[in-house]
C-alpha positions in Angstrom: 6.9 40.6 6.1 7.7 42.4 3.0 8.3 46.4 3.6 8.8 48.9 1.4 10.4 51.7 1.7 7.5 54.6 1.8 10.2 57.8 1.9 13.6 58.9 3.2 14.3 59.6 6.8 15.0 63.1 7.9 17.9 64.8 8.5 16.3 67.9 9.9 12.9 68.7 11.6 11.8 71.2 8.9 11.9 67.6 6.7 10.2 65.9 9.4 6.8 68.6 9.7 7.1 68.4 5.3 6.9 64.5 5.5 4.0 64.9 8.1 2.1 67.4 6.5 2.1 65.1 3.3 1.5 61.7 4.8 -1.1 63.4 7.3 -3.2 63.5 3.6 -3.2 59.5 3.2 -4.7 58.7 6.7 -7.7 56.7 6.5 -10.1 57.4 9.4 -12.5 54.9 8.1 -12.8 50.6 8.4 -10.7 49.2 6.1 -10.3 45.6 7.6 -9.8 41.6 6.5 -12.7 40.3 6.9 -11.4 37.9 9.3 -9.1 39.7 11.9 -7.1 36.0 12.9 -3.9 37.8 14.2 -2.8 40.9 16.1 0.7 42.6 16.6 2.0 45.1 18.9 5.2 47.2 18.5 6.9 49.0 21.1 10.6 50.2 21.8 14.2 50.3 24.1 17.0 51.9 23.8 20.8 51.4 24.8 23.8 52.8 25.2 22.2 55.8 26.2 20.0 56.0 23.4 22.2 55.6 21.1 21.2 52.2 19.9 17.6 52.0 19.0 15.6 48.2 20.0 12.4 47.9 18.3 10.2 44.5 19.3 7.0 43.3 17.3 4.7 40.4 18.9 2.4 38.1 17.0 -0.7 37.5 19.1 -3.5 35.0 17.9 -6.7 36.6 17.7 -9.5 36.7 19.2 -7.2 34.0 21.8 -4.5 36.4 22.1 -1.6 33.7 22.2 1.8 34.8 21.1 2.6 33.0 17.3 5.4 34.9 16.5 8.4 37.6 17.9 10.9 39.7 16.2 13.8 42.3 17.5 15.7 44.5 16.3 18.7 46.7 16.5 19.9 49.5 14.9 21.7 53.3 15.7 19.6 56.0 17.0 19.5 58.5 13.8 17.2 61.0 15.0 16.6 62.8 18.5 13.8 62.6 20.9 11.9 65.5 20.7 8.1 65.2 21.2 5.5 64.9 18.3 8.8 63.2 15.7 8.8 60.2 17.6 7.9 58.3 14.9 10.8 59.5 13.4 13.2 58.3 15.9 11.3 54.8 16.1 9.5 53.5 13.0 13.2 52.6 11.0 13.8 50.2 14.3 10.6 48.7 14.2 10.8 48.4 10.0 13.4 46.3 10.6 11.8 44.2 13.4 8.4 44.1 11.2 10.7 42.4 8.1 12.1 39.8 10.2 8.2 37.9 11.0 6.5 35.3 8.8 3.1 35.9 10.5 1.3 39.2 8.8 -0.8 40.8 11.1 -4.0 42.1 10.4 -3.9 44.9 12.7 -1.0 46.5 14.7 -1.7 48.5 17.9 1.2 51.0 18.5 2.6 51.9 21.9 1.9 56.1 20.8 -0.6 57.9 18.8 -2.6 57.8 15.7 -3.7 60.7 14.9 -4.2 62.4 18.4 -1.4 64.5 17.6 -0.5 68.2 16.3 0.0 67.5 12.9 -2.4 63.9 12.9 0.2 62.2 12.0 1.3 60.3 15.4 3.5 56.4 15.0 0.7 54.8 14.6 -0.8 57.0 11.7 3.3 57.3 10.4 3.7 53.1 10.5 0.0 52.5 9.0 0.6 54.8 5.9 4.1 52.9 5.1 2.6 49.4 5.2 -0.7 50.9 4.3 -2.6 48.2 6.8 -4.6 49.3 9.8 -2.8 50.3 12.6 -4.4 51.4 16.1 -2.4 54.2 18.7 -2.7 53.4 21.9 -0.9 55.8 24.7 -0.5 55.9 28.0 -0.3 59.3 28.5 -1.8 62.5 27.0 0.0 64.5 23.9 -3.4 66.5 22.8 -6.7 67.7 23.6 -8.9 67.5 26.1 -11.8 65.4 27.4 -14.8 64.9 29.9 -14.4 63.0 33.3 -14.1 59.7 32.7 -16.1 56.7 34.8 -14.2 54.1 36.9 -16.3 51.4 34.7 -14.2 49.0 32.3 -14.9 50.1 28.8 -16.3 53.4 30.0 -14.3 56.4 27.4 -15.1 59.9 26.7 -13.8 61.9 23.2 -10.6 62.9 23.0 -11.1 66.9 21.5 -8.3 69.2 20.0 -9.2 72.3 18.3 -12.9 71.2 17.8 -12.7 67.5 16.4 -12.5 64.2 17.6 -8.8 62.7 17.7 -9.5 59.7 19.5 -10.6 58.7 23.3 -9.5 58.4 26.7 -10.5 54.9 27.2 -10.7 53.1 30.9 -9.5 49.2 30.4 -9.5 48.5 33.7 -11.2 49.2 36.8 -9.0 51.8 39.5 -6.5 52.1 36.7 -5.1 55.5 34.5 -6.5 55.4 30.8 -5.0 54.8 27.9 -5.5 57.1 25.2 -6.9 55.2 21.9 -6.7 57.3 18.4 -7.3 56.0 14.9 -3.6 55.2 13.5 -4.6 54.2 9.9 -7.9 52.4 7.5 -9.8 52.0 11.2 -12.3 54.0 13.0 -12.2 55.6 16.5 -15.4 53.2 17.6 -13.6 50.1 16.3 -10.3 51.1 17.5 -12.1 50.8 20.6 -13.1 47.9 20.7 -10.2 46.0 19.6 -8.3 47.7 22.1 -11.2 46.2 24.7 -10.7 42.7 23.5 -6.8 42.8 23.5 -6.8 43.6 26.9 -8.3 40.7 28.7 -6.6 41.5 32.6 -4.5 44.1 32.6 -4.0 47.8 31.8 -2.3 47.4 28.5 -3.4 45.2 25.6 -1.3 41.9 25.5 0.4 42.6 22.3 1.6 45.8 24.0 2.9 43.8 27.5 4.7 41.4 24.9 6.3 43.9 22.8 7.5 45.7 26.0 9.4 42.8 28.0 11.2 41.8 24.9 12.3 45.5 23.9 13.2 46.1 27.6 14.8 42.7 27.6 12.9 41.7 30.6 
């Protein structure tokens, strides 16, 4: 997968809010999709060496079978700390690398993080869809931003995801007796379809598939 470079990495996090208060501009909230969605990819991350070593992992499912086609991993050093809401920042150069290293283009990516149900909108998901300008889908487990009505114990049942009056994405239930994962628009999709393709990637489980794959390889499990 070809990747081009979209800007440099920050040294600083007054850099970090400029490059997220510019790229924050280019999201596209809206569909933007093949026509044909035939494969899916998931991205997700591990560290070593006491974070000092950064492992990013991208699966290649099959879509709408969900069968892994293709897997990629990468290493490289940690250049920028953890601190919440620059995670992308700490991540994204990791999984560039892994992203480079597949034959298989996806035609949507679903993020371990957020789109743009974070502070600035600009969350990995919305960060990694603007460099490779494709659609790209956050999916959380757990709760940056925002606030949101009780939530039924149904499969698919999900409720609006509010900060500061708008709607950032959705607390979404993907399996019965199970916590929500928190869906948000990451780049050229909307919340609704987001969604849905977050339903159909997650045929059993809590997590969608491309998520579980990306995670045991990153974790080496």
């Amino acid at each position: 997968m070809n990747i081009h470079q979209l800007h440099a990495w920050p040294q600083t996090l007054e850099e970090a809010i400029t490059i997220q208060e510019s790229l924050r501009e280019q999201v596209i909230t809206e569909d933007q999709l093949p026509e044909t969605i035939s494969y899916v990819a998931g991205v997700d991350m591990g560290f070593a060496e006491e974070g000092k070593v950064s492992r990013a992992a991208v699966a290649v499912l099959s879509f709408p079978d969900l069968k892994v086609v293709e897997t990629a991993l990468a290493h490289r050093p940690t250049s920028f700390p953890y601190i919440p809401g620059f995670l992308s920042f700490r991540e994204i150069p990791a999984v560039l690398d892994a992203l480079a290293k597949i034959q298989t283009v996806p035609d949507v990516i679903l993020c371990d993080g957020q789109g743009i149900a974070h502070p600035r909108r600009l969350g990995i998901a919305s960060h990694l869809g603007v460099i490779l300008d494709m659609p790209t889908i956050g999916v959380a487990k757990s709760l940056l931003i925002g606030k949101h009505q009780e939530l039924l114990e149904a499969r698919g049942s999900w409720q609006p995801l509010i900060h500061k009056g708008e709607t950032v994405g959705a607390v979404l239930r993907t399996r019965v007796g199970v916590k929500p994962l928190y869906i948000s628009s990451g780049h050229k999709i909307s919340l609704t379809t987001a969604i849905d393709y977050v339903l159909r990637c997650t045929p059993k489980y809590r997590l969608p598939e491309t998520t579980r794959v990306a995670d045991k390889l990153a974790s080496n499990r």
